[in-house]
C-alpha positions in Angstrom: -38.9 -44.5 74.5 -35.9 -46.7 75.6 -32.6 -45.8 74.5 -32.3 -48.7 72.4 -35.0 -47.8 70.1 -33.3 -43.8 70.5 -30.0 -45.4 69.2 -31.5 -47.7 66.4 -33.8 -43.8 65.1 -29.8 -42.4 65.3 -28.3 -45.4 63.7 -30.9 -45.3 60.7 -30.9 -41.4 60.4 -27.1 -41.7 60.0 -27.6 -44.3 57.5 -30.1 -42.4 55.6 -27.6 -39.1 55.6 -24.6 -41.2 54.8 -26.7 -42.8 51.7 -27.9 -39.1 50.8 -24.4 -37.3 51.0 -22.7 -40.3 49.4 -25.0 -39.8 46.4 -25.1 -36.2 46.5 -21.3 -36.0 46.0 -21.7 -38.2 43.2 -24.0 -36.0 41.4 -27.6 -37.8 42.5 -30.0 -36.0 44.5 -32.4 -38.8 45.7 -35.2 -36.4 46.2 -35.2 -35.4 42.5 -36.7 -37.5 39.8 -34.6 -38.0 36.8 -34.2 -39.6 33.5 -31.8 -41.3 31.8 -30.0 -40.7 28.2 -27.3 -42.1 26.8 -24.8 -41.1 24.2 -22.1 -42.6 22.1 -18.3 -40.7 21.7 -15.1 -41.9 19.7 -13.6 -40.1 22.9 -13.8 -37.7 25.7 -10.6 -36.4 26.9 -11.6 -34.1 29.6 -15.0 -35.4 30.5 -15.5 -36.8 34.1 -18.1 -39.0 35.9 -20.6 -36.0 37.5 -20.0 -33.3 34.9 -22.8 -30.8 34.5 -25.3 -31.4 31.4 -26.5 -27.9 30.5 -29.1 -26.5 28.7 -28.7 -22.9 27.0 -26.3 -22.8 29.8 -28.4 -23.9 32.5 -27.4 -26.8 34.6 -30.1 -29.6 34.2 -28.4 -33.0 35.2 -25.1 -34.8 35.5 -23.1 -37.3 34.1 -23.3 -40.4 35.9 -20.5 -43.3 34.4 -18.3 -43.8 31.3 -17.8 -46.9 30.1 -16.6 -48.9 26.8 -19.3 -50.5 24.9 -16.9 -52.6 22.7 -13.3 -53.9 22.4 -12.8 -53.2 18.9 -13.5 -49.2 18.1 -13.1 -48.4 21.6 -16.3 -46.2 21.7 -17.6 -44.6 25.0 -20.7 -44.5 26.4 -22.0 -41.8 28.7 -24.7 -42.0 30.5 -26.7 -38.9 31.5 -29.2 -37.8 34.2 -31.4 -35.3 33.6 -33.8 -33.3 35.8 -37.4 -33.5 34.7 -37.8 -30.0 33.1 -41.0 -28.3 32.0 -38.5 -27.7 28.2 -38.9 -30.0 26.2 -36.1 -32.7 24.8 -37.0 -34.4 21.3 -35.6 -37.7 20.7 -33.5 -36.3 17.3 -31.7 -33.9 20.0 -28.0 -33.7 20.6 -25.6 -33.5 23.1 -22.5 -31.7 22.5 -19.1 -32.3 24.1 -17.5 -28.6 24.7 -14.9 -27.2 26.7 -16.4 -24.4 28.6 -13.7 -21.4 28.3 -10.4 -22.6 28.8 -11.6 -25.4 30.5 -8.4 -26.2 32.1 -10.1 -26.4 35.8 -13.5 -27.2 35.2 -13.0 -30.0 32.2 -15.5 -30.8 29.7 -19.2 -30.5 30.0 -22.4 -32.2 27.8 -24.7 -29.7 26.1 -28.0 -30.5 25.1 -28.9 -28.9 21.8 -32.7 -29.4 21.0 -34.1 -30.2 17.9 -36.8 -28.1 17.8 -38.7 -29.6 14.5 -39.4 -32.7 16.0 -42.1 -32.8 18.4 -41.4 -36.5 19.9 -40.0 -36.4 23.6 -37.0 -38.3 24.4 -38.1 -41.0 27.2 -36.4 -42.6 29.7 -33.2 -44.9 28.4 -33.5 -43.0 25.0 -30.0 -42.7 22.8 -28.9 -38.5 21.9 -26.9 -38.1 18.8 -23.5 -37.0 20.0 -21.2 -33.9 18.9 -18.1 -32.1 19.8 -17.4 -28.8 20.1 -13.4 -28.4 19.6 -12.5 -25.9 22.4 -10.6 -22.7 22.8 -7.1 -24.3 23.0 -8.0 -26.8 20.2 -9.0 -23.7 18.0 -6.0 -22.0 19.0 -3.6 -24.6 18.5 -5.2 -25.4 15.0 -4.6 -21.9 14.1 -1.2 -21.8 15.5 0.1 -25.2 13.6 0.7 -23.8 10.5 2.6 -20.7 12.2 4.8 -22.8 14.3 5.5 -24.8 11.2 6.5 -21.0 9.3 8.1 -19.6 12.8 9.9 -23.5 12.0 10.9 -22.9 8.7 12.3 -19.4 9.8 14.5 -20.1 12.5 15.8 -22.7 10.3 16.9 -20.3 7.6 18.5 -17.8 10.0 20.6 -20.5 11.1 21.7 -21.3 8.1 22.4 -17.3 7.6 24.0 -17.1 10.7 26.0 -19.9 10.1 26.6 -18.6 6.5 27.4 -15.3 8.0 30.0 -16.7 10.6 31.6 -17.6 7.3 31.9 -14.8 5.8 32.8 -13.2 8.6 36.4 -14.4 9.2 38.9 -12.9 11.4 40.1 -10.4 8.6 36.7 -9.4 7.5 35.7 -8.6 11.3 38.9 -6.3 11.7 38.6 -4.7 8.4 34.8 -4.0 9.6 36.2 -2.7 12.5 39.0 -0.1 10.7 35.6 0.9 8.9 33.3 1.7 11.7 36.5 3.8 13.2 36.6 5.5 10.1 33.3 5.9 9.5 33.1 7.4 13.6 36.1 9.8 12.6 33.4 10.8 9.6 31.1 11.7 12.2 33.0 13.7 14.2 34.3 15.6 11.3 30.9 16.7 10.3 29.7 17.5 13.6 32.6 19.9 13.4 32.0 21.4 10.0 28.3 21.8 11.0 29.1 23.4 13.8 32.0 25.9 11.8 28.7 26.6 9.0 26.4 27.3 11.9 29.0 30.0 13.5 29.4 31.2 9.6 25.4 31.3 9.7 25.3 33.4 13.1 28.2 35.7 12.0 26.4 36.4 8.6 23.0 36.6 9.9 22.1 39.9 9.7 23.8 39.8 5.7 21.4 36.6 5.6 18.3 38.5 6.7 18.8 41.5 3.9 19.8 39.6 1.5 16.6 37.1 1.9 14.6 40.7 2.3 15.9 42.0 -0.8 15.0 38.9 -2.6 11.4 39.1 -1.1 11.5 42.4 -2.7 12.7 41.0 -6.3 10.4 38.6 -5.9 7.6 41.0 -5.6 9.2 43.6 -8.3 9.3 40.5 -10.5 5.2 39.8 -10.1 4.3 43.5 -10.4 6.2 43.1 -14.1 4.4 39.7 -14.9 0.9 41.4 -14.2 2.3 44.2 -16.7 2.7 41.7 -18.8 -0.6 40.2 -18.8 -2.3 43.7 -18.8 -0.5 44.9 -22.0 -2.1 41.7 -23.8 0.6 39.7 -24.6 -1.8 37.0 -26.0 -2.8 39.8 -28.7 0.4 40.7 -29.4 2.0 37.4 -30.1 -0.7 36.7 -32.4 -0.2 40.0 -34.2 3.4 38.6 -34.4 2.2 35.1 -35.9 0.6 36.9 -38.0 3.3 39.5 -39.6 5.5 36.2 -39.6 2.9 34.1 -41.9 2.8 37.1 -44.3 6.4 37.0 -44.2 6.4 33.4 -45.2 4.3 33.9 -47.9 6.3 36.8 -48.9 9.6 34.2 -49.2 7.3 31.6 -50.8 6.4 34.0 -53.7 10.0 35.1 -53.9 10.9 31.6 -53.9 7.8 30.9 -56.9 9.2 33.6 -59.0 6.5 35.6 -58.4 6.5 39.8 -58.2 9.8 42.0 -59.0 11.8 40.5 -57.0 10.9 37.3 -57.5 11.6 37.7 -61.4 14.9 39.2 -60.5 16.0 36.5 -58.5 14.9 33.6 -60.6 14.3 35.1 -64.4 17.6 35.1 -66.3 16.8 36.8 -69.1 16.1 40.0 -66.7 19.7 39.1 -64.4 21.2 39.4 -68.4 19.7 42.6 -69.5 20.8 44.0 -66.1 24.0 42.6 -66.7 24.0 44.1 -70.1 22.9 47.4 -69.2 25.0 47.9 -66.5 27.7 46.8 -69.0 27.0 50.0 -71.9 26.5 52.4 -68.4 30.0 51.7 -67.8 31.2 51.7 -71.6 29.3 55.3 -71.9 30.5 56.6 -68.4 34.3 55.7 -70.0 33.5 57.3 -72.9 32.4 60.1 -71.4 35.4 60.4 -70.0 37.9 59.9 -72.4 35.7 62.2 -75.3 33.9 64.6 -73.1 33.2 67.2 -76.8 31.2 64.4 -77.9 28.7 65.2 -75.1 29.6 68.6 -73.6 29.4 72.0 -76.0 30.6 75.0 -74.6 31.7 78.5 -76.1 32.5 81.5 -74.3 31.6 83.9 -77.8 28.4 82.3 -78.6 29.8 80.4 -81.2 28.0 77.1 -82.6 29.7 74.4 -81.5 31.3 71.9 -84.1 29.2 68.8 -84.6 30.9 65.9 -83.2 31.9 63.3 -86.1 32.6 60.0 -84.7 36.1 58.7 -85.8 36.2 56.0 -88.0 37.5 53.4 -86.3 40.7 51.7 -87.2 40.8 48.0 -88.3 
């Protein structure tokens, strides 16, 4: 073989390996067969010519161009290569924009989601129905919106407070603050020395302390053994024995009060108050009798004689 026809094998060889790495960098193996999808976005920040197109996570083709399809909307078209796999792909499938993770290295990727009710296989040149998956930092930033706007709102109002406070807060009110915390430190210091005097009182009187606290354990216990007397000399029983000698003394005063019995007749029957009154009246007109005519009542003789009769004296009108 002449070295011409050894440089032209080289020549082509390099050729062929140039063509094959050129294509391989830009996602195309050219021993692989593939097919080709298409799908329609409004946009797709993050998504790059030769990003993966995954499958329940496994890598199954590439992108291969973005373009525009009009001037008016500004749609996107992406147009996908995908491996011949033994899964199938229905025509109603879609492919999902996401952002795997953070996705702040690797960009964007397409996911194929399958629509496993429909039987008909996508073919070559077919259109997917798009979607997007917002990502991590899209969720997050969502969520964080209406916190930034509170976080906002507060560093807003303690401005205004500070501000407000650095009104308030003049040069006399600052030194008359400060004349208070010196006082208020003097305070301190003042209890921490009559807590220390009571705690030397405390250590000085301990032993008092410890009897006296003894002795009133001992009342304590004195004072329980006289409660359980108490309840063993049935105090229920005799408080209702009490109630009871009570009631009957009610009804005692209530007949009293009726009239009702001896008493009750002498405290509200007037006729009986006026004999009384009237007896008690001739006991005391016969007692002063007796005492000014004592021979009308008394007879005594010393020689047996009869005694004279007593003849009342006509009285003188």
């Amino acid at each position: 073989m002449s070295k011409e026809i050894k440089t032209a094998i080289l020549v082509i060889a390099a050729i062929l390996v140039f063509i094959w790495g050129y294509s391989y960098l830009k996602g195309k193996d050219l021993f692989n067969s593939y097919k080709t999808f298409y799908v329609v976005y409004e946009e797709v920040e993050g998504l790059s010519p030769s990003a993966p197109v995954t499958l329940n996570g496994l890598n199954i083709g590439h992108v291969k161009s973005i373009s525009f399809i009009d001037d008016v909307k500004g749609d996107l078209l992406v147009e996908m290569q995908i491996e011949n796999t033994d899964f199938p792909i229905s025509k109603t499938s879609n492919a999902v924009l996401y952002e795997p993770g953070l996705g702040i290295v690797s960009g964007k990727k397409i996911a194929i989601i399958p629509d496993m009710e429909n039987t008909t296989l996508a073919e070559d040149g077919d259109y997917l129905k798009s979607g997007i998956e917002p990502g991590m930092l899209s969720v997050v930033g969502k969520k964080l919106s209406p916190l930034q706007e509170k976080v906002e709102a507060t560093v807003t109002t303690a401005d205004s407070l500070l501000n407000n406070l650095n009104n308030v807060f003049d040069k006399q009110t600052q030194a008359n603050l400060r004349s208070s915390i010196a006082e208020l430190s003097n305070t301190m210091k003042q209890f921490s020395y009559t807590t220390k005097s009571i705690n030397g009182v405390i250590a000085d009187n301990r032993v008092k302390i410890d009897s006296t606290m003894t002795n009133l354990t001992a009342t304590t216990s004195n004072l329980a053994k006289i409660t359980d007397s108490i309840n063993a000399a049935n105090l229920a029983q005799t408080v209702r024995k009490l109630e009871s000698t009570l009631a009957n003394v009610d009804n005692i005063i209530n007949d009293v009060q009726a009239g009702k019995g001896t008493m009750g007749k002498l405290l509200k029957d007037e006729s009986m108050y006026n004999n009384l009154n009237d007896a008690s009246n001739e006991l005391k007109e016969l007692l002063a009798d007796i005492k000014n005519n004592p021979k009308r009542y008394i007879h005594f003789s010393v020689f047996g004689r009869k005694g004279t009769p007593y003849v009342e004296k006509e009285e003188k009108e």
